[in-house]
N, C-alpha and C positions, 0 to 999 in steps of 0.2 A: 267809533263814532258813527251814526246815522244820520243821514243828514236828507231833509227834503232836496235839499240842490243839486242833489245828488240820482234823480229821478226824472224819469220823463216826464212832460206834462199830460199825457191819456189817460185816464182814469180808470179805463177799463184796461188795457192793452199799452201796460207800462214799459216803455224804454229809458234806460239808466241813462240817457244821453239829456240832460237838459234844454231846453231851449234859452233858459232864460242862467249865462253865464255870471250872473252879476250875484245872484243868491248866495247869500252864508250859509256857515254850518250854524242854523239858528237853533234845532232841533237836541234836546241833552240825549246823552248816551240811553237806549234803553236798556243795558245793561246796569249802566251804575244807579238807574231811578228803580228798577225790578231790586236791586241789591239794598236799596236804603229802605225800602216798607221790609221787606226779610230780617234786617239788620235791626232795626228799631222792634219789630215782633221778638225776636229771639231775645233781647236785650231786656225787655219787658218780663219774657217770660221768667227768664232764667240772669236776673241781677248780681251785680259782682258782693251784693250781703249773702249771701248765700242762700237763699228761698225756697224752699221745698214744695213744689205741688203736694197740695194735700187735698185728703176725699172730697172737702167742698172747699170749693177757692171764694175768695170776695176778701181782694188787696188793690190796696191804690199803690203804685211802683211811682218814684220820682224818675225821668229821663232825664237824661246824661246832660244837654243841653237845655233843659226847662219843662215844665209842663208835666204834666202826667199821662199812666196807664193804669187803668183798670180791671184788672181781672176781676173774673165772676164765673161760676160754672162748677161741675161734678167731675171729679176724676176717681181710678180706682186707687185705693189705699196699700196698695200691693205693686201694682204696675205703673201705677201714676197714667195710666192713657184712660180717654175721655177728650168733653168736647170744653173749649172753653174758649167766653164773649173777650176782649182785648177793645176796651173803648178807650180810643186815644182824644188827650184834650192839648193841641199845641204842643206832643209831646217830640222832642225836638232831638237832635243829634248828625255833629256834623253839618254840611249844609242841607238839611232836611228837617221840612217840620210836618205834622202829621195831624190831621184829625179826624176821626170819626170813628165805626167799628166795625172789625174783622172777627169771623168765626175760625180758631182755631181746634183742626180736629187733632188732638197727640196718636199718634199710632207707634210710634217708638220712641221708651224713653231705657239711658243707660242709669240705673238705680245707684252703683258704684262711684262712678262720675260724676251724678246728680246735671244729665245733660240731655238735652233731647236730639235724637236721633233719625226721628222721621215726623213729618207735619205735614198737613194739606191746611192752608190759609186761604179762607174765601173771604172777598171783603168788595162790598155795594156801596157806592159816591163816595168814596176815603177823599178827602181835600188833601193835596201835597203840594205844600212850596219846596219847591227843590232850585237851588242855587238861583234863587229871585225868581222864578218863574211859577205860579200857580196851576198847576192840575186837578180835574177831578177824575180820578182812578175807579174803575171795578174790575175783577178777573181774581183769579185762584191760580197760589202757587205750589206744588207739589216737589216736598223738600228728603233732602236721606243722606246723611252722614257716615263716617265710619270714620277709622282711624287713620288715615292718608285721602281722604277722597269726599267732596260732598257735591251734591249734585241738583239743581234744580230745573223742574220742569215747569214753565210757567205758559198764561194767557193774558193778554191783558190790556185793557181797550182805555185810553189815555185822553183826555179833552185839556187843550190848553187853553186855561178861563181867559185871556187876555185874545188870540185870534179863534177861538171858537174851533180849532182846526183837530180830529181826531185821528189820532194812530193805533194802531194794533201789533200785538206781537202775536204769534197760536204756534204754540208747541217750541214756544223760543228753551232750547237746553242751554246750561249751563252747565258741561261736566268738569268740575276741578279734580286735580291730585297733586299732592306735593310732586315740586319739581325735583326731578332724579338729579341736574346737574346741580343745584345750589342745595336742596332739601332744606329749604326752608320757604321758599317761594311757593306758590301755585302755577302749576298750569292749567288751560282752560282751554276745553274742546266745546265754541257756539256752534247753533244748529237752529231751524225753524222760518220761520214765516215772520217777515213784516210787512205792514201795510200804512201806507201815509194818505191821510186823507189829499183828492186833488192827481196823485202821484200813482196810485196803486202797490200791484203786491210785488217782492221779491224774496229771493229765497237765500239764504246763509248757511255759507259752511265756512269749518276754519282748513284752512292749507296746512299751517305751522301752529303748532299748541303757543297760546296765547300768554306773556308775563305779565304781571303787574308788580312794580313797584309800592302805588297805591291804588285804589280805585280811580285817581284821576283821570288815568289813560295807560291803555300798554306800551311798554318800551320793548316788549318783544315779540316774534310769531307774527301769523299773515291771515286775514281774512277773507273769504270772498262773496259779494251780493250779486247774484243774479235775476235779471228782468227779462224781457220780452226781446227775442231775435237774438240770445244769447248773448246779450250788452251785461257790461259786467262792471262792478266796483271794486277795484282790489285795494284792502286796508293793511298797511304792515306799521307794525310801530317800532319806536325806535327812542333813543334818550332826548332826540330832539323834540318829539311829535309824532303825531299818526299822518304818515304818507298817503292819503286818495287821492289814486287812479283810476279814471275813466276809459272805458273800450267802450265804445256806442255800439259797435255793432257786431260783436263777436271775431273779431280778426286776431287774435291775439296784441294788438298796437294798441298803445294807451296814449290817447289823443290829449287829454289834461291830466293835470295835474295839480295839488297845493298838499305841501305841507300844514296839518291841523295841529295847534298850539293852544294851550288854555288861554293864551293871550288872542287870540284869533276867532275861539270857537266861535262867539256872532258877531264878528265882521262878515262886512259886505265885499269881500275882498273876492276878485274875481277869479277864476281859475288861469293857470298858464297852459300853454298851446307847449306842447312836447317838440321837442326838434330834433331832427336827425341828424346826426352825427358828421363831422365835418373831416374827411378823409385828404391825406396828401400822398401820393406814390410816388417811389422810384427804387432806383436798383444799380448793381455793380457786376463786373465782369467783364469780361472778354479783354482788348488791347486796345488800347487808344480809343475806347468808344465803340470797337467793332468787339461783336461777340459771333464765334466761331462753335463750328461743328465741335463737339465734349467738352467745352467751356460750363463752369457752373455759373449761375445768373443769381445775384442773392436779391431777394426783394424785400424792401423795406416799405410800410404801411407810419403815418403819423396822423393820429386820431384825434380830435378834441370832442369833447359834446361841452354847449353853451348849457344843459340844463344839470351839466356836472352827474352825469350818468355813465356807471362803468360802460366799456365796450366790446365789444367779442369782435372776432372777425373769420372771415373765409374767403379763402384765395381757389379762384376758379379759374382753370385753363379752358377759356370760351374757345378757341379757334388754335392749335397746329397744323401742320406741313401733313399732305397723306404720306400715309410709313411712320408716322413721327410715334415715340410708344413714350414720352417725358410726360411726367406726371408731376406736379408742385409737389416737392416735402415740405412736411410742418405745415400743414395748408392752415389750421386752426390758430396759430400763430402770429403775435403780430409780424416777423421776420420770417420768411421763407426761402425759398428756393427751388430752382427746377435744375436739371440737367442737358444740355440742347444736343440732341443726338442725330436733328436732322436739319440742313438747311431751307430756311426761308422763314414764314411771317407767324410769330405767334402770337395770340392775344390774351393777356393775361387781366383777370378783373378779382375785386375784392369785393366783398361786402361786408360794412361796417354796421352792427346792429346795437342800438341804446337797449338798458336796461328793461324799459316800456315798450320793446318791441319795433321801433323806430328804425330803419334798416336807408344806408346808401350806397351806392355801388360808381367804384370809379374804376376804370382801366386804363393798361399801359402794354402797348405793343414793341414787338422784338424784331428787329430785322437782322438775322441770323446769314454765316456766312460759309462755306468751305476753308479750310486750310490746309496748303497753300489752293489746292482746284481741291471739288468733291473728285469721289473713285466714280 
């Protein structure tokens, strides 16, 4: 999910850090709007009657959800590739309706299959309502299939009729392939350029190949948007929602945070403030409270985080005795251990870090003894 709120407000010299916390995810996914003009083209071209390109086309298609498609145009009677008009009237499918018209040039069709395989789609002022909100589109998408894998390369400069506000995508990929663990699923490697009018540009890659359940949203894999000063949006989805996190300033620490929900997507619902992880120490050994030269010392760490974020830890020996050679086992741990091989003062510290990078650090000192005198 993209989201204006999600953007600094410079226009030239955009940082991911917002000013204005209060903003929703008002903005629809440019993925699944890029996916529903492809979707309704393809559907158009190649209907479940079974329709055969032929040398001269001029068919009206009924779509799926109302409305029509028009084809018109010359293709070859051998290859079926050739260029052909696609004028949509309200033609409708899913939550998308469509109209106006696209030039589709066919560059690969599978004859056997009766399926097309490669397509560049240009199309000039296309009106799209998409899930209640009206756009007018222009830009070209560049399409190629095969038998596990299809791949889109798109452009595509978006105006929302209602605030007048325009976004751009340039060189947005969309590489799918059946997913290896389920094979049946897709996965999806994003890539390219976005730009939000007001907000400016940022750059997308994906970390983890991307699942969908449906178009609605991923429930799997990790995305990341990058702006200006190395400020970053990390997208991971999941069966609840898509997780955005903000890093304003490139530190690896994600400062906000909301879970995005089709329930959610435009509320005004403001982001939460990340927190650090809330640590308790102590520890066991020695006799009566006193711990002694070769005594083991076990330390115990108990962590909560308020934002319900797993927690790592690292246990750091800040300060021993000189001569002193004890080092913590299991420093990674949350239970550790040292061995106290020399007397007097050690200082022992952890550091508790959140999933978001949110890091705190508490300590607990040793007052170490001889038994019965040192040699």
């Amino acid at each position: 999910m993209l989201s204006r709120a999600l953007y600094g407000a410079d226009f030239n010299q955009v940082s991911l850090a917002s000013n204005d916390r209060q903003v929703g995810i008002a903005d629809a996914s440019f993925s699944q709007l890029d996916s529903a003009i492809r979707k309704i083209a393809l559907k158009s071209v190649q209907p479940s009657t079974g329709y055969v390109l032929a040398k001269t086309v001029s068919e009206v298609q009924p779509c799926d959800g109302g409305g029509t498609a028009k084809l018109s145009g010359t293709v070859d009677d051998v290859t079926y590739l050739g260029t052909l008009t696609v004028s949509f009237d309200k033609c409708s499918s899913a939550n998308s309706t469509l109209s106006g018209t696209a030039q589709m040039r066919v560059t690969g069709f599978n004859t056997s299959s009766n399926q097309l395989t490669a397509f560049e789609l240009v199309y000039n002022q296309l009106t799209l309502v998409f899930n209640g909100v009206s756009y007018t589109v222009l830009g070209n998408q560049l399409y190629s299939a095969s038998a596990n894998n299809e791949k889109v390369i798109s452009t595509m400069l978006r105006k929302n009729s209602i605030t007048n506000k325009q976004s751009l995508i340039k060189n947005y990929t969309n590489d799918a392939k059946i997913s290896s663990t389920s094979g049946v699923r897709y996965e999806h490697l994003l890539s390219g350029q976005v730009f939000l009018e007001s907000y400016g540009y940022s750059t997308l890659s994906t970390i983890e190949p991307i699942e969908y359940y449906t178009y609605e949203y991923p429930v799997r894999g990790q995305a990341i948007l990058k702006g200006l000063s190395n400020s970053k949006l990390r997208l991971t989805g999941s069966d609840y929602g898509v997780l955005a996190e903000l890093d304003s300033d490139g530190d690896n620490i994600y400062e906000l945070y909301k879970l995005v929900t089709l329930e959610n997507l435009n509320s005004s619902d403001a982001f939460t403030q990340n927190k650090a992880p809330e640590i308790h120490l102590s520890h066991s050994g020695g006799v009566n409270g006193e711990v002694f030269v070769g005594d083991t010392v076990y330390l115990y760490a108990y962590s909560t985080d308020e934002d319900g974020d797993s927690v790592t830890h690292k246990w750091l020996l800040d300060k021993k005795p000189v001569g002193s050679k004890a080092i913590i086992l299991n420093s990674t741990a949350e239970s550790a251990s040292i061995i106290i091989d020399t007397a007097g003062s050690y200082t022992i510290g952890l550091i508790a870090t959140d999933s978001k990078g949110k890091s705190v650090k508490s300590s607990l000192t040793l007052e170490t003894f001889c038994y019965p005198v040192c040699d």
